[in-house]
C-alpha positions as CSV (number, residue, x, y, z in Angstrom):
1,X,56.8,40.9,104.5
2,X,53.6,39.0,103.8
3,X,55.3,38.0,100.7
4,X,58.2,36.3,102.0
5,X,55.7,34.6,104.6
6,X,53.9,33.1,101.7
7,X,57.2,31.9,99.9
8,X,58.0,30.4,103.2
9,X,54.7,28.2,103.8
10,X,55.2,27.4,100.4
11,X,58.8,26.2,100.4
12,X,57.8,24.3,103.8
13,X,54.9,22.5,102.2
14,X,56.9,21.4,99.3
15,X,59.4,20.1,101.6
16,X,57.1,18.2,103.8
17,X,55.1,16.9,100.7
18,X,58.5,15.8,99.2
19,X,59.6,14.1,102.5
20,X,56.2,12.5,102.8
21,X,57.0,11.2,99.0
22,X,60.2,9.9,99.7
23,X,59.1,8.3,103.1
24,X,56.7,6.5,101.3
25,X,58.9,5.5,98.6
26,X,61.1,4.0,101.0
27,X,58.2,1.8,102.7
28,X,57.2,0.5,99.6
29,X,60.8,-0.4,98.5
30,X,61.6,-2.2,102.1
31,X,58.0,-3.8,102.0
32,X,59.1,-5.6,99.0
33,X,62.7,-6.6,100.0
34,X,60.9,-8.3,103.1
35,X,62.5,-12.0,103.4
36,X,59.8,-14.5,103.0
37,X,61.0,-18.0,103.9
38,X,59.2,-21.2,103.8
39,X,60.6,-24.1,105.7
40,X,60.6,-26.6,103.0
41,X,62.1,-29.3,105.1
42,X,65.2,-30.6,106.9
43,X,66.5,-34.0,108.3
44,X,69.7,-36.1,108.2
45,X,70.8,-38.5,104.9
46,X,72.7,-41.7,105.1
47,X,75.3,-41.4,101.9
48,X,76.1,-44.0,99.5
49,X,78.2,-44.8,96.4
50,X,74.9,-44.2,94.2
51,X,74.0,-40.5,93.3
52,X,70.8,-40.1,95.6
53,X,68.2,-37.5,96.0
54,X,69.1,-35.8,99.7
55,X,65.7,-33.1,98.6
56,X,63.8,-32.7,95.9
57,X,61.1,-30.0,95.1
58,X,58.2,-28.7,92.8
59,X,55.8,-26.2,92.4
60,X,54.0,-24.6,89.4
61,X,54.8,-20.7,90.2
62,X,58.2,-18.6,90.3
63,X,60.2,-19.2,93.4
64,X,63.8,-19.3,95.0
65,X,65.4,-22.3,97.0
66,X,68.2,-22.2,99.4
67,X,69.8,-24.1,101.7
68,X,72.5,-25.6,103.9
69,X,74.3,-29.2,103.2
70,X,76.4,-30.0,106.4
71,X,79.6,-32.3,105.9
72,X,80.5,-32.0,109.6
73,X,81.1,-35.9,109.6
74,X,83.5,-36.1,106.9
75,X,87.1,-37.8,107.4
76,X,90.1,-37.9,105.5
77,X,89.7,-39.9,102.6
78,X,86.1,-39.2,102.2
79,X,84.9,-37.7,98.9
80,X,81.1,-36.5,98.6
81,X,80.0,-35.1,95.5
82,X,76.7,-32.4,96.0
83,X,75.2,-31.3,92.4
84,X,71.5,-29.6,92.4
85,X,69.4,-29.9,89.0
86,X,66.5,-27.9,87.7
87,X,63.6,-28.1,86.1
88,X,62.6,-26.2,83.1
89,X,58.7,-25.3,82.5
90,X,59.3,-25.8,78.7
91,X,61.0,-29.5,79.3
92,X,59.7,-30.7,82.5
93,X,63.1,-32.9,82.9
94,X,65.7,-32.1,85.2
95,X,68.8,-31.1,84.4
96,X,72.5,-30.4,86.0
97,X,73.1,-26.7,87.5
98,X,76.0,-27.4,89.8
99,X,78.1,-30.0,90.8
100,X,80.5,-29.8,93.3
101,X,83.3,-32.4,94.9
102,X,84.4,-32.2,98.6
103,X,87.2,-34.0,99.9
104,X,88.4,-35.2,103.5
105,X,87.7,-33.4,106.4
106,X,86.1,-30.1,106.3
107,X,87.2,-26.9,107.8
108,X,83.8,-25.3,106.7
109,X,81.6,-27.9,106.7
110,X,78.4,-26.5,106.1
111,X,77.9,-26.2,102.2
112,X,75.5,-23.3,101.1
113,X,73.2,-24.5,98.7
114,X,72.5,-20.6,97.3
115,X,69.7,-18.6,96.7
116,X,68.1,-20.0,93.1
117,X,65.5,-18.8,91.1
118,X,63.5,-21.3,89.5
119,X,59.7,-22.1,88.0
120,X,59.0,-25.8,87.9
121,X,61.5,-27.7,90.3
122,X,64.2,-28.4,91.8
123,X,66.6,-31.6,93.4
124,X,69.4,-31.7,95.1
125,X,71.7,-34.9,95.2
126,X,74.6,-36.9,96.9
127,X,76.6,-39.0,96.4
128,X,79.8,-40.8,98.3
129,X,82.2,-42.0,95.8
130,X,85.1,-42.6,98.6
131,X,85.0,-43.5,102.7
132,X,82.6,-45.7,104.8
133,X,78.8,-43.8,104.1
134,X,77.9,-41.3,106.6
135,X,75.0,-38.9,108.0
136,X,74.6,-35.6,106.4
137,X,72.2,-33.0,108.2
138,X,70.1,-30.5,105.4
139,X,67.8,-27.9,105.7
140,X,66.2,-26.4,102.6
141,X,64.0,-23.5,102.5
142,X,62.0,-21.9,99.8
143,X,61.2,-18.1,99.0
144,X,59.3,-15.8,97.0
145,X,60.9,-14.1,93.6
146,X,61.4,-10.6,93.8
């Protein structure tokens, strides 16, 4: 009887320690996964035919860079061309990531600019190759890696 009383505060314990493992295996995990935004900036940018700089940003340390282009004033026969460059740390030039085209009125205006990684910096353009020029809102936020 004392035995299996022993085996039980010992099977008990175990499970308690391993909960209080796991528990804090958890924490640590979710702790990490936290979303750390910086509001980088935001503000509204009268197009033109020439490719312009709507954002540009640098910084000498791993981080990510996000953010929301919004096309809401587009019209039929409009064509606005977003493309986002990068700067390496072993070239310290930019060059093209992305470039992508949008034509006539948007059903989804807002255009995500997604979650990057990046070291050294980073620029997004625009540039309005067809239509009268027009005012496109941005917001642009950046992030820690990890």
């Amino acid at each position: 009887m004392a035995e299996r009383v022993l085996e039980r505060t010992i099977a008990l314990t175990f499970a308690v320690v391993l909960v209080g493992v796991i528990i804090a295996v958890l924490v640590w995990f979710l702790e990490r996964q936290k979303l750390t935004l910086t509001h980088l900036g935001s503000g509204t940018f009268k197009t033109s035919p020439t490719e312009e700089p709507i954002f540009e940003y640098t910084r000498n340390e791993p981080f990510t860079f996000a953010g929301y282009v919004n096309l809401k004033n587009m019209e039929d026969g409009d064509e606005i061309i977003i493309r986002q460059y990068v700067k390496l740390a072993v070239d310290d030039e930019y060059t093209l990531y992305a470039e992508e085209p949008y034509y006539g009125k948007q059903r989804e205006p807002l255009v995500n600019i997604k979650k990057l990684p990046v070291f050294r910096g980073v620029k997004v353009t625009i540039q309005q190759t067809r239509g009268e020029p027009k005012y496109v809102p941005f917001e642009f936020y950046a992030g820690r890696v990890g």
